[in-house]
C-alpha positions, -999 to +999 in steps of 0.1 A: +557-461+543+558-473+576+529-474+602+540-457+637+531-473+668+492-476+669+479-511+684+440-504+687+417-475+676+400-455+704+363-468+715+340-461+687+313-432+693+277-435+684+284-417+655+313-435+644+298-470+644+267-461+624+279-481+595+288-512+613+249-522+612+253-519+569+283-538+568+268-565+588+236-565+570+232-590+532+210-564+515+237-536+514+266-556+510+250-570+480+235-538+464+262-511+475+284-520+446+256-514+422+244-481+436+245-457+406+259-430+427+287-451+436+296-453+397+296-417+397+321-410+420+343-442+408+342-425+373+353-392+384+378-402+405+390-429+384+397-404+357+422-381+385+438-413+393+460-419+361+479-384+363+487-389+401+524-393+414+547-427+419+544-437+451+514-449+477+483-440+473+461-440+508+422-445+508+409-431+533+369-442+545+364-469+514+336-491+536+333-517+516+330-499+484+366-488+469+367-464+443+403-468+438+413-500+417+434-522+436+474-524+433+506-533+450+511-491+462+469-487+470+461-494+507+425-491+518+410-474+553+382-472+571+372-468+608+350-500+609+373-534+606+344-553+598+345-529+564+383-539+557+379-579+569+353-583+544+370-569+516+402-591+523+378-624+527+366-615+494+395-608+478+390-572+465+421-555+485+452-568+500+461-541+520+441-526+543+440-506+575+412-498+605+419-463+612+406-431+623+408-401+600+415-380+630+446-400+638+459-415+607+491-441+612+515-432+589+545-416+592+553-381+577+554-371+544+549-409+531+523-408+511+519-396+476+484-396+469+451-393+494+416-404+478+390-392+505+352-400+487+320-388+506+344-390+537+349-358+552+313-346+558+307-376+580+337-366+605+329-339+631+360-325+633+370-325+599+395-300+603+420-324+627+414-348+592+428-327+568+459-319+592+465-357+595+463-356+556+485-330+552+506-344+579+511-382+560+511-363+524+547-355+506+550-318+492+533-317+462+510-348+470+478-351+458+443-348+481+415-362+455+382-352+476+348-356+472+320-339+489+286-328+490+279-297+488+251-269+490+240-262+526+202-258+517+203-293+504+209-309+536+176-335+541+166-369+549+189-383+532+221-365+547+200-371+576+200-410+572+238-412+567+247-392+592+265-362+575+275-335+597+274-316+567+273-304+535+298-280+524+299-241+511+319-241+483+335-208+490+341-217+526+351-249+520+377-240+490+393-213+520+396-239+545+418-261+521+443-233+512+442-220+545+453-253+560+483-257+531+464-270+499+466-256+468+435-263+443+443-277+412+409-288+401+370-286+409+351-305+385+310-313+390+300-347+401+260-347+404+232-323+403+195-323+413+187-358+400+215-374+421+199-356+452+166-371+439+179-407+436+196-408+472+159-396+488+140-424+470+171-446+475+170-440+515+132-448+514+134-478+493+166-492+519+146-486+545+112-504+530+133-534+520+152-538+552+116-534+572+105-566+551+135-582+565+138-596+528+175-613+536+154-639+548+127-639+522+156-640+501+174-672+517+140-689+508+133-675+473+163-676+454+147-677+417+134-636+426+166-625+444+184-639+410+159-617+394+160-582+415+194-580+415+197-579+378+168-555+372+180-532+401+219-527+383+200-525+349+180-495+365+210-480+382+233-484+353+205-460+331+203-436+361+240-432+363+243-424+326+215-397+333+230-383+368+263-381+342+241-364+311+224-336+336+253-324+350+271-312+317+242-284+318+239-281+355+249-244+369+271-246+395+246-227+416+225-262+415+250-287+419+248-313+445+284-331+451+319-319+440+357-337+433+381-308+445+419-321+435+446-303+458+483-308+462+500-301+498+523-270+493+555-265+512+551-240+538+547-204+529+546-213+494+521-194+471+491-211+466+476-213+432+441-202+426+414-217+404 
């Protein structure tokens, strides 16, 4: 696989460190995990995972919520290292990289499989991304994407975490093939009550952060004991409704999408779905 020659990562924007304040902070690291979109993407992706090809499989922007289950080919990215060290002290990866998405440091053609969840609409230049992707991917490697989608959707809560975007289906399908991917499959992830939950989500962060209840926590462990069962209790039920809605959601309402690609070898035919 092979790193190439990259000591440090460039200075960290404004934009690019946004996270580091969550990854710092008790009350996300300890209800992240829980969140019931999380389970929806983990599901969806986890289903891709067991036809993908022998080889390594790159995460690229896991934070400190994987969706890829750990093994001795998965290596985990993100730009923050405080995302990566925490995982490692906790034990849930072994290998893991601070990177950049827009400069990715692998060698060519090493990697069979690229998971990129929720990534791409955070990077401004998301183009130079999915060169470096293709760049590190073998022929016929697999991109497993997912993405929001829906332009007139874009509100507080895309807002909040800093999304650059959310994508046009159409446009966003072009751009793949254009830049060398051929679409294997788009499959729905989440419709309006996803984009419900993450605005009353966003809200409810920011409430409980304003209470500064990590330390009303420290001094009341009994109630902490007894939010955080309640609170994966209530996100486990919404995930299995966010999962029932979008078997009857048009796709002219949908909220988030997986998009599976393969890299094709230059000036090969692309396939069309």
């Amino acid at each position: 696989m092979g790193p190439r020659s990259i000591t440090a990562l460039p200075p960290l924007s404004t934009h690019e460190s946004y996270f580091e304040k969550f990854f710092g902070d008790p009350i996300y690291l300890e209800f992240k995990n829980h969140f019931y979109n999380y389970l929806r993407r983990k599901e969806v992706i986890g289903c891709e995972l067991s036809s993908v090809k022998p080889g390594i499989l790159l995460e690229i922007g896991c934070g400190i919520s994987p969706v890829t289950p750990p093994g001795p080919e998965v290596v985990y990215t993100d730009l923050s290292s405080t995302a990566v060290a925490y995982l490692k002290a906790i034990g849930r990866i072994h290998k893991g990289v601070a990177m950049s998405a827009a400069a990715i440091p692998f060698c060519d053609a090493s990697i069979s499989t690229v998971v990129c969840a929720e990534v791409l609409e955070h990077i401004p230049d998301d183009e130079q991304a999915l060169r470096e992707i293709r760049r590190i991917l073998r022929i016929g490697g697999d991109l497993i994407l997912t993405v929001p989608i829906n332009p007139r959707y874009y509100s507080h809560d895309d807002a909040f975490v800093k999304h650059c975007r959310r994508y046009d289906l159409t446009a966003f399908v072009s751009q793949l093939r254009r830049m060398g991917f051929s679409i294997t499959k788009i499959r729905k992830v989440s419709g309006l009550l996803d984009k419900f939950g993450l605005l009353v989500g966003v809200y409810l962060f920011r409430f409980v952060r304003a209470l500064k209840m990590d330390q009303f926590r420290s001094a009341n462990a009994g109630l902490s004991k007894g939010i955080l069962p309640l609170y994966k209790a209530l996100n486990w039920l919404f995930f299995q409704l966010v999962k029932a809605e979008i078997q009857i959601m048009p796709n002219a309402v949908v909220t988030d999408l997986l998009i599976r690609c393969t890299k094709t070898a230059p000036h090969s035919n692309t396939r069309r779905v």
